[in-house]
PDB file with SEQRES, HELIX, SHEET and CRYST1 records, atoms N, CA, C and O in Angstrom:
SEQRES   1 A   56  UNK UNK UNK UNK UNK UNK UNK UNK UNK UNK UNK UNK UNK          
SEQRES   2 A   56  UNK UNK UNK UNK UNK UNK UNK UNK UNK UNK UNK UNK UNK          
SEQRES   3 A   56  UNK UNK UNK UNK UNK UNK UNK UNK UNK UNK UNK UNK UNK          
SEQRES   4 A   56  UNK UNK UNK UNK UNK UNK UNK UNK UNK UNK UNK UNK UNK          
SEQRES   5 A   56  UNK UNK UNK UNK                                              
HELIX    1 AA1 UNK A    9  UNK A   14  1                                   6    
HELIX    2 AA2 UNK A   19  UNK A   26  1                                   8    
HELIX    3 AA3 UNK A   41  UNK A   50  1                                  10    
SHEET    1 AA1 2 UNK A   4  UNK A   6  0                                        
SHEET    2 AA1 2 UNK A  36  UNK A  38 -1                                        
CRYST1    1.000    1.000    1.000  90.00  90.00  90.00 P 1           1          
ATOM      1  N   UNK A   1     -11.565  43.928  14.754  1.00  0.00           N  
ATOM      2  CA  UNK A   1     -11.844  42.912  15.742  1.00  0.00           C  
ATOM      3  C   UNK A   1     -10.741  42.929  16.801  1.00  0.00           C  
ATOM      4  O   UNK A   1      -9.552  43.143  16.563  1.00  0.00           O  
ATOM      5  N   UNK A   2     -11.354  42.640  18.176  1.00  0.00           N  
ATOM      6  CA  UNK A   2     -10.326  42.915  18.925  1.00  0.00           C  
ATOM      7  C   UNK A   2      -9.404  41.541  19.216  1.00  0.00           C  
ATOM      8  O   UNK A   2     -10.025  40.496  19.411  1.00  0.00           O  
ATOM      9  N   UNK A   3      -8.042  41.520  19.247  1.00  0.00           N  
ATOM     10  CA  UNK A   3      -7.161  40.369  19.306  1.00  0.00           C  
ATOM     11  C   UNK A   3      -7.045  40.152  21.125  1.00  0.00           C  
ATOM     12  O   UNK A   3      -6.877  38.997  21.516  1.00  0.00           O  
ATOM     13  N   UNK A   4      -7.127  41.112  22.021  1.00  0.00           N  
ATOM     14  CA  UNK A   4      -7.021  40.535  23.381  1.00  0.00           C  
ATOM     15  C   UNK A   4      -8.436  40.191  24.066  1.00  0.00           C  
ATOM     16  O   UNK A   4      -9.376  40.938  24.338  1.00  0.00           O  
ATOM     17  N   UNK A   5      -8.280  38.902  24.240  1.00  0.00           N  
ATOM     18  CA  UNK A   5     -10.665  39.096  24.840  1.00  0.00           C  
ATOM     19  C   UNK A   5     -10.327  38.126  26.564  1.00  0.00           C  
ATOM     20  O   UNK A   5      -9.286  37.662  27.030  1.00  0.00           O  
ATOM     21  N   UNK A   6     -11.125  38.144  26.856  1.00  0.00           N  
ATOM     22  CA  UNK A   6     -11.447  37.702  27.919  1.00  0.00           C  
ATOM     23  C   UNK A   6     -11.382  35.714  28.243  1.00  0.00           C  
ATOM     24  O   UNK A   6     -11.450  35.147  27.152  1.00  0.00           O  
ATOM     25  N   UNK A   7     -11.329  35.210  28.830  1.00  0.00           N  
ATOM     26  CA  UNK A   7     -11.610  34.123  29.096  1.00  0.00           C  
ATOM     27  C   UNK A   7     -12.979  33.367  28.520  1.00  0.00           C  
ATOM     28  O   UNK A   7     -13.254  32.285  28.002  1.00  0.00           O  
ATOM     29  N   UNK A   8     -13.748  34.718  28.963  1.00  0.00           N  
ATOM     30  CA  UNK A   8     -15.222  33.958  28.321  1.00  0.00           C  
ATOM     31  C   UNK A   8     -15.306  34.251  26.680  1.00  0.00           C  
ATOM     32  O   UNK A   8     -15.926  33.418  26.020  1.00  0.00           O  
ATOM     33  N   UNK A   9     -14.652  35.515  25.912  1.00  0.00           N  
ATOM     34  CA  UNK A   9     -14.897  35.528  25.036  1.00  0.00           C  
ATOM     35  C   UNK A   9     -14.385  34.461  24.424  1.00  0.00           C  
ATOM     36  O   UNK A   9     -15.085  33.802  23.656  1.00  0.00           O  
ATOM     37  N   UNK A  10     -12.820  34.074  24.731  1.00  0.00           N  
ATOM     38  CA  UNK A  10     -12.560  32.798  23.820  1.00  0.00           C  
ATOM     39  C   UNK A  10     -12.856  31.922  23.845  1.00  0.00           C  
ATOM     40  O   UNK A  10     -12.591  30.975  23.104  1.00  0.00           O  
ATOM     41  N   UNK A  11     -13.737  32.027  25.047  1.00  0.00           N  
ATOM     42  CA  UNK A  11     -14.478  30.310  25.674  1.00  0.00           C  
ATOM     43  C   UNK A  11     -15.732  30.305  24.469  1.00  0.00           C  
ATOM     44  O   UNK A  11     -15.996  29.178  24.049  1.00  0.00           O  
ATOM     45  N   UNK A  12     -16.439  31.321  23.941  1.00  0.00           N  
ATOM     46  CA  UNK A  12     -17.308  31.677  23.110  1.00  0.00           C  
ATOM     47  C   UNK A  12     -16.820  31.061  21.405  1.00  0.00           C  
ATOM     48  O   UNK A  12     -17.269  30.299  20.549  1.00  0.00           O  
ATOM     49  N   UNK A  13     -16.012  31.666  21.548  1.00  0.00           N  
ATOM     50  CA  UNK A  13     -15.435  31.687  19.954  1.00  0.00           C  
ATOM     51  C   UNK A  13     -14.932  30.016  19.626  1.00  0.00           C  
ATOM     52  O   UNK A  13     -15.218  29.384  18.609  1.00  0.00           O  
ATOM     53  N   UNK A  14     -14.243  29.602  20.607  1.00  0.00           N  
ATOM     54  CA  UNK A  14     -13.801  28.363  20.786  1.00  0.00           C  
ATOM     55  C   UNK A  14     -14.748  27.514  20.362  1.00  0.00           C  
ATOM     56  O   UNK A  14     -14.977  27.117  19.220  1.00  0.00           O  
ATOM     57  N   UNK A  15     -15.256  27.280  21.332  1.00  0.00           N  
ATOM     58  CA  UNK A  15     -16.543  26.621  21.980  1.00  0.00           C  
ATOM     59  C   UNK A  15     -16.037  25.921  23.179  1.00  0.00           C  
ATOM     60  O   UNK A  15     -16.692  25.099  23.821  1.00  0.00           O  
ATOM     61  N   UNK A  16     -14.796  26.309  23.446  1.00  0.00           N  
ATOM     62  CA  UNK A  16     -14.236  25.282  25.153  1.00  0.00           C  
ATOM     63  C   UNK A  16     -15.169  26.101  25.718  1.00  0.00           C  
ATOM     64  O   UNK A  16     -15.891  27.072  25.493  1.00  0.00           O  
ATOM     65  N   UNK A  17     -14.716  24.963  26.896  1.00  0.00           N  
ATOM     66  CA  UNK A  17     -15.219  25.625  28.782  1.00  0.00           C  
ATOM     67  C   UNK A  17     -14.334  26.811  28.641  1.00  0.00           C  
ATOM     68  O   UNK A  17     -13.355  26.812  27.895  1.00  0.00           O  
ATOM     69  N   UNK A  18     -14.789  28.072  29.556  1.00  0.00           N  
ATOM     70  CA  UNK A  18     -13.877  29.109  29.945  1.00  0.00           C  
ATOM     71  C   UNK A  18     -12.446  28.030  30.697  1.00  0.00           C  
ATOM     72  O   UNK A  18     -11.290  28.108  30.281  1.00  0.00           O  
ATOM     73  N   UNK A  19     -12.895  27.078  31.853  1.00  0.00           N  
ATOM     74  CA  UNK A  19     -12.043  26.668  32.684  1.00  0.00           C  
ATOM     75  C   UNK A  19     -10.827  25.886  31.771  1.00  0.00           C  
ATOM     76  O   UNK A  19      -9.612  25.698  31.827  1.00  0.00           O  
ATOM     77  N   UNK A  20     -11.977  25.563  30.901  1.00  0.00           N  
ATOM     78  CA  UNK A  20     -10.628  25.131  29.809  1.00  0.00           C  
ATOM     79  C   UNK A  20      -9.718  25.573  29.152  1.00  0.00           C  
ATOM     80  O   UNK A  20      -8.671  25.066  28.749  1.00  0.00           O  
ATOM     81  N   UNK A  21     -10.374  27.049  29.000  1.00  0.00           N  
ATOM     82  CA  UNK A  21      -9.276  28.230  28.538  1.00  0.00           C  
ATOM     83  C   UNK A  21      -8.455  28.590  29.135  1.00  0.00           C  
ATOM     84  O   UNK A  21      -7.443  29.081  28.633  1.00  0.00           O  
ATOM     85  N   UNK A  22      -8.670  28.433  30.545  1.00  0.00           N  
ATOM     86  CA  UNK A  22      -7.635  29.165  31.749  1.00  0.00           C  
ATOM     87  C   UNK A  22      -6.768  27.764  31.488  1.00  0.00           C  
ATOM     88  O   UNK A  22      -5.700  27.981  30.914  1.00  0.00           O  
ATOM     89  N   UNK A  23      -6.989  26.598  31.752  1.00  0.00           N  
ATOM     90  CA  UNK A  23      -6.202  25.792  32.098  1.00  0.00           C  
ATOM     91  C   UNK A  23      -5.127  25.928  30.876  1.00  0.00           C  
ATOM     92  O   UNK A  23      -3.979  26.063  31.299  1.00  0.00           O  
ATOM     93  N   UNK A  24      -5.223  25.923  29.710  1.00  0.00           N  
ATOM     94  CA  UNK A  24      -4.687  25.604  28.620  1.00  0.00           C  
ATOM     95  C   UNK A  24      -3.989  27.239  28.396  1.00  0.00           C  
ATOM     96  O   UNK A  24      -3.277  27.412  27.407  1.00  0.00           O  
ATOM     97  N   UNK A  25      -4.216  28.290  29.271  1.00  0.00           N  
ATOM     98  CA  UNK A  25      -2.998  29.169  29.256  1.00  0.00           C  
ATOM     99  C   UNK A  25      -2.104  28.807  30.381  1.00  0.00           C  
ATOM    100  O   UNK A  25      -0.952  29.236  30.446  1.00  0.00           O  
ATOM    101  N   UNK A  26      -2.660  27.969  31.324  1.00  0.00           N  
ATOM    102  CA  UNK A  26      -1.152  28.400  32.728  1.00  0.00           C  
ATOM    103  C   UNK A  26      -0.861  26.888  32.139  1.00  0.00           C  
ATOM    104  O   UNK A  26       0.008  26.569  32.951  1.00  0.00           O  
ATOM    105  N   UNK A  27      -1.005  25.673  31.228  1.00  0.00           N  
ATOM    106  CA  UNK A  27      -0.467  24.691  30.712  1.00  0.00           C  
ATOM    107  C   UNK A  27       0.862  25.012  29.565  1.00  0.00           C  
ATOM    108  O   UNK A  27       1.968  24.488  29.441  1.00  0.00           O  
ATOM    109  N   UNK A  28       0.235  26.019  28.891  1.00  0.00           N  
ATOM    110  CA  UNK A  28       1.136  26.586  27.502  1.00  0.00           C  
ATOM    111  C   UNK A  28       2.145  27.689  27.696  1.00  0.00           C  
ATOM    112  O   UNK A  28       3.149  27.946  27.032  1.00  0.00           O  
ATOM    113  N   UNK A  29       1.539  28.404  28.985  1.00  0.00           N  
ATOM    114  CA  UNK A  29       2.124  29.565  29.248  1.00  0.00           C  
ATOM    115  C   UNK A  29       1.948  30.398  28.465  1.00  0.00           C  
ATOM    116  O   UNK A  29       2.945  30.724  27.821  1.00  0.00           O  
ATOM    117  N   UNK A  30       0.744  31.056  28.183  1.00  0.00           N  
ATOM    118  CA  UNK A  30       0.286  32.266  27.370  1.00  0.00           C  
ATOM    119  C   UNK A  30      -0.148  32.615  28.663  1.00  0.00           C  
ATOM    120  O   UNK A  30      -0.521  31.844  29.548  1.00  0.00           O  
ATOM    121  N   UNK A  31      -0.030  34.421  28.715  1.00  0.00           N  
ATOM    122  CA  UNK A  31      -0.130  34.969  29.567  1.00  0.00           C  
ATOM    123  C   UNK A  31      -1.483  35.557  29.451  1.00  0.00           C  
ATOM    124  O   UNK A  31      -2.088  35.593  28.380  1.00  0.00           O  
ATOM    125  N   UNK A  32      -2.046  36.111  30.795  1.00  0.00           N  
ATOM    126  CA  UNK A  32      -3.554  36.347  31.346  1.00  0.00           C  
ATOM    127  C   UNK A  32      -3.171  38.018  31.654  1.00  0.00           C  
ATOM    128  O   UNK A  32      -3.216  38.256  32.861  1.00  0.00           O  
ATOM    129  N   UNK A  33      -2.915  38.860  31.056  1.00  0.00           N  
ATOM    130  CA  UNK A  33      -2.829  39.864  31.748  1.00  0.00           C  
ATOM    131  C   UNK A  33      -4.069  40.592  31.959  1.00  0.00           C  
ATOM    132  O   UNK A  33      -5.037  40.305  31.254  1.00  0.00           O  
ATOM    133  N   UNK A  34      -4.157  41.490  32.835  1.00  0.00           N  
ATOM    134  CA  UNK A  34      -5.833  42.206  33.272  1.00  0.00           C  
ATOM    135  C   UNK A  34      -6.850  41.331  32.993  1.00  0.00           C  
ATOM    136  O   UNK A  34      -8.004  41.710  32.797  1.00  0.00           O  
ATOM    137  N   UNK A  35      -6.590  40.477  32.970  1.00  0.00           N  
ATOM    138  CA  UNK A  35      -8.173  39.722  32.316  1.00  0.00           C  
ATOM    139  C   UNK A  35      -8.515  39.065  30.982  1.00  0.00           C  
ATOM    140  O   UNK A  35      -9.335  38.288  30.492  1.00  0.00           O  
ATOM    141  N   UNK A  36      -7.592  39.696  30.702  1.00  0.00           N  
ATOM    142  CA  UNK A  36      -7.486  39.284  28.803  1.00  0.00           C  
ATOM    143  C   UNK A  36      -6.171  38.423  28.274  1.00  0.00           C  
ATOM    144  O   UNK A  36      -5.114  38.327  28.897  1.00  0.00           O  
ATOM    145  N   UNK A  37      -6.446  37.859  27.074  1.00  0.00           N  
ATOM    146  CA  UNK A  37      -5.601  36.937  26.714  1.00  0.00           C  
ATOM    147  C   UNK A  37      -5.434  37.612  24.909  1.00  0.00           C  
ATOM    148  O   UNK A  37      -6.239  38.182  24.172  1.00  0.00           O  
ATOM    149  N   UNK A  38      -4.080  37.223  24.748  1.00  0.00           N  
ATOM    150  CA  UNK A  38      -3.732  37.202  23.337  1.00  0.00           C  
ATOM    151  C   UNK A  38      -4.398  36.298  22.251  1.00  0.00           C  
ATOM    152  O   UNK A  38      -3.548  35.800  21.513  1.00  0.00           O  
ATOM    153  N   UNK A  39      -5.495  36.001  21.992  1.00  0.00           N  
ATOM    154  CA  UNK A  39      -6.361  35.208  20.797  1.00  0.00           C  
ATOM    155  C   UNK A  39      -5.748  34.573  19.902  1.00  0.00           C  
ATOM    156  O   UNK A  39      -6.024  33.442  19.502  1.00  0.00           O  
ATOM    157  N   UNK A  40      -4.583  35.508  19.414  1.00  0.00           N  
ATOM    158  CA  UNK A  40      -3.173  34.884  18.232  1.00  0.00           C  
ATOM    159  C   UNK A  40      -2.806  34.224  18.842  1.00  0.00           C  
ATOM    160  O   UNK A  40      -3.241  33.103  18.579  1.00  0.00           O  
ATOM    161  N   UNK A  41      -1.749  34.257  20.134  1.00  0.00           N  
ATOM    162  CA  UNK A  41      -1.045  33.435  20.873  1.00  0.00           C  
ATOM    163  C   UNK A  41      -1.615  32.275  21.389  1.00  0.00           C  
ATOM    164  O   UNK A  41      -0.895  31.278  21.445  1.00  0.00           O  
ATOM    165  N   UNK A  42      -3.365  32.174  21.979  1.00  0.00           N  
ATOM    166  CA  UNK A  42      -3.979  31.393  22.676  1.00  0.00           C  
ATOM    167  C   UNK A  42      -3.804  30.315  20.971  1.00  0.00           C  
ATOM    168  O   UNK A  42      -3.533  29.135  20.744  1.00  0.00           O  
ATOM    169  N   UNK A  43      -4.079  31.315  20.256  1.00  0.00           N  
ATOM    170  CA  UNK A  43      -4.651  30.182  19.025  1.00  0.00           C  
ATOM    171  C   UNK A  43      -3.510  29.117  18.362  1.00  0.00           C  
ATOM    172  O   UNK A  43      -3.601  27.983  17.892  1.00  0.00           O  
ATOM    173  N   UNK A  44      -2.427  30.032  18.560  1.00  0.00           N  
ATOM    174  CA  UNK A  44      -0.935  28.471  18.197  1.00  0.00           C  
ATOM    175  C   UNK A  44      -0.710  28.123  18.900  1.00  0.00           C  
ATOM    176  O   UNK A  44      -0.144  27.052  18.684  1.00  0.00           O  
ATOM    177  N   UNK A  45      -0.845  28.559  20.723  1.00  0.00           N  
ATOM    178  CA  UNK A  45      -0.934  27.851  21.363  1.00  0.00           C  
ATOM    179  C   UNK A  45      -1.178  25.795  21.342  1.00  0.00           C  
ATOM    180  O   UNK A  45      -0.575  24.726  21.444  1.00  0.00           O  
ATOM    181  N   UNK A  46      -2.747  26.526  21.095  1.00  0.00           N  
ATOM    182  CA  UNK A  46      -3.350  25.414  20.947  1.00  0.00           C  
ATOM    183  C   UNK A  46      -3.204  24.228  19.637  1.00  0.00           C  
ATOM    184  O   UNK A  46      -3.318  23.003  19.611  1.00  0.00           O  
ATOM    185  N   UNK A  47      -2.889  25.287  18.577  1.00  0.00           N  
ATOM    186  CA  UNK A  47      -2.741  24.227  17.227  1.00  0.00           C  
ATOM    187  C   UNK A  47      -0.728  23.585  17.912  1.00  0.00           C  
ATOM    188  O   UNK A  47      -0.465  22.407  17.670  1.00  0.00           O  
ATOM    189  N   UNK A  48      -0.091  24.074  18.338  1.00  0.00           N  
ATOM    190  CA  UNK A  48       1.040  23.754  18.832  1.00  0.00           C  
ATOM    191  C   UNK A  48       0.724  22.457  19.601  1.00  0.00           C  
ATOM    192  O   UNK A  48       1.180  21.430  19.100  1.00  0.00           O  
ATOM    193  N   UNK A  49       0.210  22.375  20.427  1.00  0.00           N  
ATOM    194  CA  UNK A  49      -0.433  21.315  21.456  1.00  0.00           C  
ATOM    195  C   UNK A  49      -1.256  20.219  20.952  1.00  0.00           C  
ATOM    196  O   UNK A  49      -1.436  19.259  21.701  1.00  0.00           O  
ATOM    197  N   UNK A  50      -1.742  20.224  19.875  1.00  0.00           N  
ATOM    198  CA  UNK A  50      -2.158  19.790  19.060  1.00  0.00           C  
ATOM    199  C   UNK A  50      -1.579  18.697  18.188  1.00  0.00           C  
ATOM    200  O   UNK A  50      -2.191  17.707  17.789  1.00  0.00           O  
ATOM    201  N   UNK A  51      -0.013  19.085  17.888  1.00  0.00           N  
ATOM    202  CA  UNK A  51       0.531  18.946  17.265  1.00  0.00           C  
ATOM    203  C   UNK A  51       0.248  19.176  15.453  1.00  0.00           C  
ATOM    204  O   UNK A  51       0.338  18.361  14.535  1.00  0.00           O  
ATOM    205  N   UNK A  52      -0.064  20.418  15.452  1.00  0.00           N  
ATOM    206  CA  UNK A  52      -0.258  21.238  14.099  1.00  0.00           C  
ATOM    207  C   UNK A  52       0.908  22.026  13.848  1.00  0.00           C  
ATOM    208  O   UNK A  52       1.329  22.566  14.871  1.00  0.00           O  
ATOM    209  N   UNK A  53       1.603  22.277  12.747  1.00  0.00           N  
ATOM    210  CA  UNK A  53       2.736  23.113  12.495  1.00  0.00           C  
ATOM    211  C   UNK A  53       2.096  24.596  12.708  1.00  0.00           C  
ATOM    212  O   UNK A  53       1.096  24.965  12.093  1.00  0.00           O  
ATOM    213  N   UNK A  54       2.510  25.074  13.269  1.00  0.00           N  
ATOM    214  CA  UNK A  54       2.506  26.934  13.547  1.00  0.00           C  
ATOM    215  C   UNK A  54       2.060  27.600  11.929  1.00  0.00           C  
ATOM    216  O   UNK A  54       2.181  26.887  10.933  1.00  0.00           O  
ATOM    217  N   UNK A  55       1.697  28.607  11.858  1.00  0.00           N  
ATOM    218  CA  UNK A  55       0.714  29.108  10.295  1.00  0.00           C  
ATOM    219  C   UNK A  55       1.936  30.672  11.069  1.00  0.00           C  
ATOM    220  O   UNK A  55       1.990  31.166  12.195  1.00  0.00           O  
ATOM    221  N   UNK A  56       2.801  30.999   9.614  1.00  0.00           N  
ATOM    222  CA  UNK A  56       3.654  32.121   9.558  1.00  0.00           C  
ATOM    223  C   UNK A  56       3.046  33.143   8.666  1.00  0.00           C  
ATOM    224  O   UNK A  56       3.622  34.213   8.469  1.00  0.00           O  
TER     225      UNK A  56                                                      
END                                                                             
Protein backbone atom coordinates (compact mmCIF):
# COMPACT_ATOMS: atom_id res chain seq x y z
CA UNK A 1 0.00 0.00 0.00
CA UNK A 2 1.22 3.18 -0.91
CA UNK A 3 2.15 5.61 2.23
CA UNK A 4 2.39 9.03 0.02
CA UNK A 5 -1.35 9.69 -1.71
CA UNK A 6 -2.81 12.63 -2.84
CA UNK A 7 -5.13 15.10 -1.18
CA UNK A 8 -8.08 13.34 -2.55
CA UNK A 9 -6.88 10.00 -1.66
CA UNK A 10 -6.73 10.89 2.02
CA UNK A 11 -9.76 12.90 1.68
CA UNK A 12 -11.17 9.23 0.66
CA UNK A 13 -9.71 7.16 3.32
CA UNK A 14 -10.46 9.81 5.94
CA UNK A 15 -13.69 10.67 5.02
CA UNK A 16 -12.67 14.67 5.42
CA UNK A 17 -13.21 17.27 2.74
CA UNK A 18 -10.00 17.21 0.51
CA UNK A 19 -10.03 21.16 1.62
CA UNK A 20 -9.88 19.84 4.92
CA UNK A 21 -6.92 17.89 4.25
CA UNK A 22 -5.03 20.73 2.77
CA UNK A 23 -5.97 22.93 5.57
CA UNK A 24 -4.92 20.56 8.35
CA UNK A 25 -1.39 20.13 6.53
CA UNK A 26 -0.38 23.99 6.15
CA UNK A 27 -2.14 24.08 10.05
CA UNK A 28 0.27 21.08 11.34
CA UNK A 29 2.89 21.62 8.95
CA UNK A 30 3.09 18.28 7.20
CA UNK A 31 4.44 18.86 4.01
CA UNK A 32 2.60 18.67 0.36
CA UNK A 33 5.34 17.74 -1.81
CA UNK A 34 4.43 17.06 -5.76
CA UNK A 35 1.05 16.55 -4.82
CA UNK A 36 1.29 13.99 -2.29
CA UNK A 37 1.32 13.84 1.37
CA UNK A 38 2.93 11.48 3.97
CA UNK A 39 -0.38 9.32 5.28
CA UNK A 40 1.91 8.33 8.54
CA UNK A 41 2.71 11.86 9.20
CA UNK A 42 -0.84 13.31 8.05
CA UNK A 43 -2.14 10.52 10.46
CA UNK A 44 -0.27 11.75 13.98
CA UNK A 45 -0.63 14.69 12.70
CA UNK A 46 -4.04 14.59 13.28
CA UNK A 47 -4.31 12.15 16.37
CA UNK A 48 -1.61 14.93 17.81
CA UNK A 49 -4.26 17.71 17.25
CA UNK A 50 -6.57 15.77 18.64
CA UNK A 51 -4.99 15.48 21.57
CA UNK A 52 -4.22 11.58 21.33
CA UNK A 53 -0.72 10.40 22.51
CA UNK A 54 1.46 9.59 19.29
CA UNK A 55 1.36 5.33 18.64
CA UNK A 56 5.53 4.38 18.58
Amino acid sequence: MANHLTPDEISEETGLAREDVIRICVEQHVPIYHGRIDKTLFEAQVRVAQGATPKH
